[in-house]
N, C-alpha and C positions, 0 to 999 in steps of 0.2 A: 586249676586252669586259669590260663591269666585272664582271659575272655570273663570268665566269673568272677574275678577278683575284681576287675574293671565296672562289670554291669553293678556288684554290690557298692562299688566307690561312690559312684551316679545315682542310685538310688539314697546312697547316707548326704552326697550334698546335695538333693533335692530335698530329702527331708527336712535337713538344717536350714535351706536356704528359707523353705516356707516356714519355718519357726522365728528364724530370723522378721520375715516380714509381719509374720504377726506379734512379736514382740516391739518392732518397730509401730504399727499401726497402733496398737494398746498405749505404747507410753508418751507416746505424741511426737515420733521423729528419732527419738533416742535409739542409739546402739549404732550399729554400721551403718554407714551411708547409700546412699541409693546407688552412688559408682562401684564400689566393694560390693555390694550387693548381685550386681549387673556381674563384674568382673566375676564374680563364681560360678550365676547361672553362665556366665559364658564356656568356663573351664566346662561344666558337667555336660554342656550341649557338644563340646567337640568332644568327649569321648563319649556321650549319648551316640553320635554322628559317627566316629569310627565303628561302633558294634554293630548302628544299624548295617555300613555298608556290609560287614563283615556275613553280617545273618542275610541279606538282599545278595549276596554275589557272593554265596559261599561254595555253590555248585554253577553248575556250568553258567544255567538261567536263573533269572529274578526268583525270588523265595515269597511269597505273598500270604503267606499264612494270614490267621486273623490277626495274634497276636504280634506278629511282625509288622503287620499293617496300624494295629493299634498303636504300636510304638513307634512309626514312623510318622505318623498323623500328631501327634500329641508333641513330637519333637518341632514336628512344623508349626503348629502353634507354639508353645515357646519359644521357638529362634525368632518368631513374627515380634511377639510381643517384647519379648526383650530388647531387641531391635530399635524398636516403637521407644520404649520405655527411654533409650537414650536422650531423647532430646524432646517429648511428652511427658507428664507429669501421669502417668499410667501403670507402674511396677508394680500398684498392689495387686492390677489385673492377674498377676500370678499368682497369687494363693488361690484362685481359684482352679490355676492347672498344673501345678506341680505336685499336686497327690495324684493326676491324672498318670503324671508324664511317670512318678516313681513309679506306680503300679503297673503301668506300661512296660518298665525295664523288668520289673520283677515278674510279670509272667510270663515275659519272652524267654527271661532267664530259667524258669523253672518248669515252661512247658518244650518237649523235644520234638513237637507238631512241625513238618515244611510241609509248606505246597508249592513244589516247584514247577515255574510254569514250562509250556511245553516247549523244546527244544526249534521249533517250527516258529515259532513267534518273531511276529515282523517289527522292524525297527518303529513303524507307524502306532504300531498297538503298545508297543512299549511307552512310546510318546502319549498315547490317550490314557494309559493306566497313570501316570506321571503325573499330566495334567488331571486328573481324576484326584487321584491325592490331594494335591496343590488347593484344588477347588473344594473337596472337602475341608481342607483344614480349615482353609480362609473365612466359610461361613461357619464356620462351630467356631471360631474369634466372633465372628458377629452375633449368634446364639447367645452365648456369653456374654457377650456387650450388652442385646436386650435383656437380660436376666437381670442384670446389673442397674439396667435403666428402667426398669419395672421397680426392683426393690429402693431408688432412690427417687423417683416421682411418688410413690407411697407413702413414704419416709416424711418428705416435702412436702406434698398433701399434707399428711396427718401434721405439722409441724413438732413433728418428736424426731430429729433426725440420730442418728448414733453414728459411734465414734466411726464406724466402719464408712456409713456415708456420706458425712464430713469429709474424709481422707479421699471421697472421689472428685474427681475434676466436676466442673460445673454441669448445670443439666444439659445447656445448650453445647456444649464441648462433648458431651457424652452423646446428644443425637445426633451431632456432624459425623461423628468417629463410625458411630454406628452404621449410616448409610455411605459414610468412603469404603467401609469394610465390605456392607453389601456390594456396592456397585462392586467394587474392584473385583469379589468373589465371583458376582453375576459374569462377567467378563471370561474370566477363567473356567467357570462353567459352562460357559456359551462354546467354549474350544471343546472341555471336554465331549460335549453333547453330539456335535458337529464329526468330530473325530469318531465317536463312536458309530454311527451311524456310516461312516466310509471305510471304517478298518473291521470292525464286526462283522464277519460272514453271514453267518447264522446264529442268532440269538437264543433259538430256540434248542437248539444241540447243544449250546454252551451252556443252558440253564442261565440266562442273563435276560430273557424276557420281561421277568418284572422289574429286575433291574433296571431296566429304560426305560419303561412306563414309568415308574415310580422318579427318574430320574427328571425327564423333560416334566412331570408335576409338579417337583422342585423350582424346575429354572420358569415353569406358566405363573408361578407363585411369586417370587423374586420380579420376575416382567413387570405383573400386576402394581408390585409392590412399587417398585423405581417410579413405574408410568403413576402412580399415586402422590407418591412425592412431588414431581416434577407437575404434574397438573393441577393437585387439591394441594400440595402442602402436609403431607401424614406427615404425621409425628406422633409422638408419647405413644398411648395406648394402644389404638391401630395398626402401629408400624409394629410393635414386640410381638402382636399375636400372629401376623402375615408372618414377621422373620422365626419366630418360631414353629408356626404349620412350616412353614419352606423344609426347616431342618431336621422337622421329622420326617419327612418326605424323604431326604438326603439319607438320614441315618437307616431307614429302613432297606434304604436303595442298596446300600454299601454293605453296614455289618450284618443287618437283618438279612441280606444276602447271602452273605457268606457264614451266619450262624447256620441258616437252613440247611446250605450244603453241604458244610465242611461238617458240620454237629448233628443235624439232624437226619440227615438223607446220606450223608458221609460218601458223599462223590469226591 
C-alpha cells in the first residue's frame, strides 16, 4: 500500500535526519549543513502532512484517534521548529523531537484504531479542536525549551558544560525563546478555552469534564506565569517548574483524556 510505503519513508528520514544531527553535534559542525539538514526535515514534513490529512479526512468526519492526534501534535512541533530553525541558530532543538515525530508515524501506521467524530459536529467545534491542537503543540515546544534551559543553567552552574550545551544558543536567547513560546502558546490557549466553553454543550455527556478543569488549570498556570515575568522578572528556575506544572496540566487534559476513554473505559 503506498500510504505504508510513504509512512515507512518519513519514519527512515526522521531517523536519519536525527542521526545526522547528532553526528553533526559530536564532531563539532562537520557532515551536512544546517540547510541540507532543514531541506530533508522539510521533504519528510510534507509527506508527514499529506498522511496526516489522508488519516484526519479519510471518512466523511475528522478521524481523532489518540494516535492520529499524537502524530499531528508532533508534526506541529516539528514544522514550528524547523521553521524557527531557518533564520535561529536552534536545529538541534530537534533531536529532541524527531524520535517523537518517527514514533508518531509508526504507530499510526501500525495501529488500525479511528475515532471518527460525529457527523453532527459544527464548523465552531471543529475550529476549537484545531485551535486545541495548535495550542498544545506550542507549549510542549515550550516544555522542551524549559527542559533544555534547566539542563544548560546546571551545566553553567556547575561550570562543566558538554558538547551538547555548548552547541545551545546562549542562556539569555534561550529564556527569550522560551517565554515568546509561552506567551504566544498562552494566546492560542486562551482561544482555545474560550471556544470551548461556547461550542461545548454538555461537557458532562461528552466525558470532557475534566478535560476543562484540567484545561483552564493549565491556562491559571501559564497567567501566573506571564503576570510573573512581567511584574518580578521570573526567570531560570521559577519560570521551568511553573512551564512545566502548566504542561502537565495540558498533557493530562489532552492524552490522559483520551487514554481513559478511548483505552480504558473504551467509549
Amino acid at each position: 500500500m503506498i500510504q505504508d510505503l510513504l509512512a515507512s519513508f518519513v519514519i527512515l528520514l526522521y531517523v536519519l535526519l536525527f542521526a545526522f544531527l547528532i553526528y553533526r553535534l559530536a564532531s563539532a559542525g562537520r557532515g551536512l549543513s544546517k540547510h541540507t539538514l532543514l531541506s530533508i526535515a522539510l521533504i519528510a514534513l510534507v509527506i508527514h502532512g499529506y498522511l496526516l490529512h489522508t488519516r484526519l479526512f479519510a471518512a466523511a468526519h475528522m478521524d481523532l484517534s489518540l494516535f492520529t492526534v499524537f502524530s499531528v501534535v508532533t508534526w506541529v512541533i516539528t514544522a514550528m521548529l524547523v521553521v524557527f530553525a531557518w533564520r535561529e541558530p536552534v536545529e538541534n532543538l530537534l533531536i529532541g523531537v524527531l524520535p517523537f515525530a518517527a514514533f508518531a508515524v509508526f504507530l499510526r501506521l501500525m495501529s488500525k484504531q479511528h475515532r471518527v467524530l460525529d457527523e453532527n459536529l459544527t464548523s465552531g467545534l471543529e475550529l476549537h479542536i484545531l485551535v486545541s491542537i495548535i495550542a498544545y503543540s506550542l507549549l510542549s515546544i515550550a516544555a522542551l525549551q524549559a527542559i533544555l534551559l534547566y539542563i544548560q543553567d546546571t551545566y553553567l552552574h556547575n561550570k562543566h558544560p558538554v558538547g551538547f550545551v555548548r552547541a545551545l544558543p546562549p542562556l539569555e536567547t534561550m529564556d527569550r525563546l522560551l517565554f515568546r513560546m509561552i506567551a504566544t502558546g498562552f494566546i492560542v490557549l486562551s482561544f482555545s478555552v474560550v471556544s470551548g466553553f461556547i461550542y461545548l454543550e454538555d461537557v458532562f455527556a461528552q466525558h470532557l469534564a475534566h478535560k476543562v478543569v484540567l484545561s483552564v488549570g493549565a491556562w491559571i498556570l501559564y497567567a501566573i506565569l506571564l503576570w510573573g515575568r512581567w511584574r518580578y522578572g521570573w526567570r531560570g528556575r521559577i519560570a521551568i517548574r511553573w512551564t512545566l506544572t502548566g504542561f502537565v496540566f495540558l498533557l493530562l487534559a489532552y492524552f490522559g483524556s483520551k487514554f481513559v476513554i478511548e483505552v480504558i473505559l473504551k467509549y
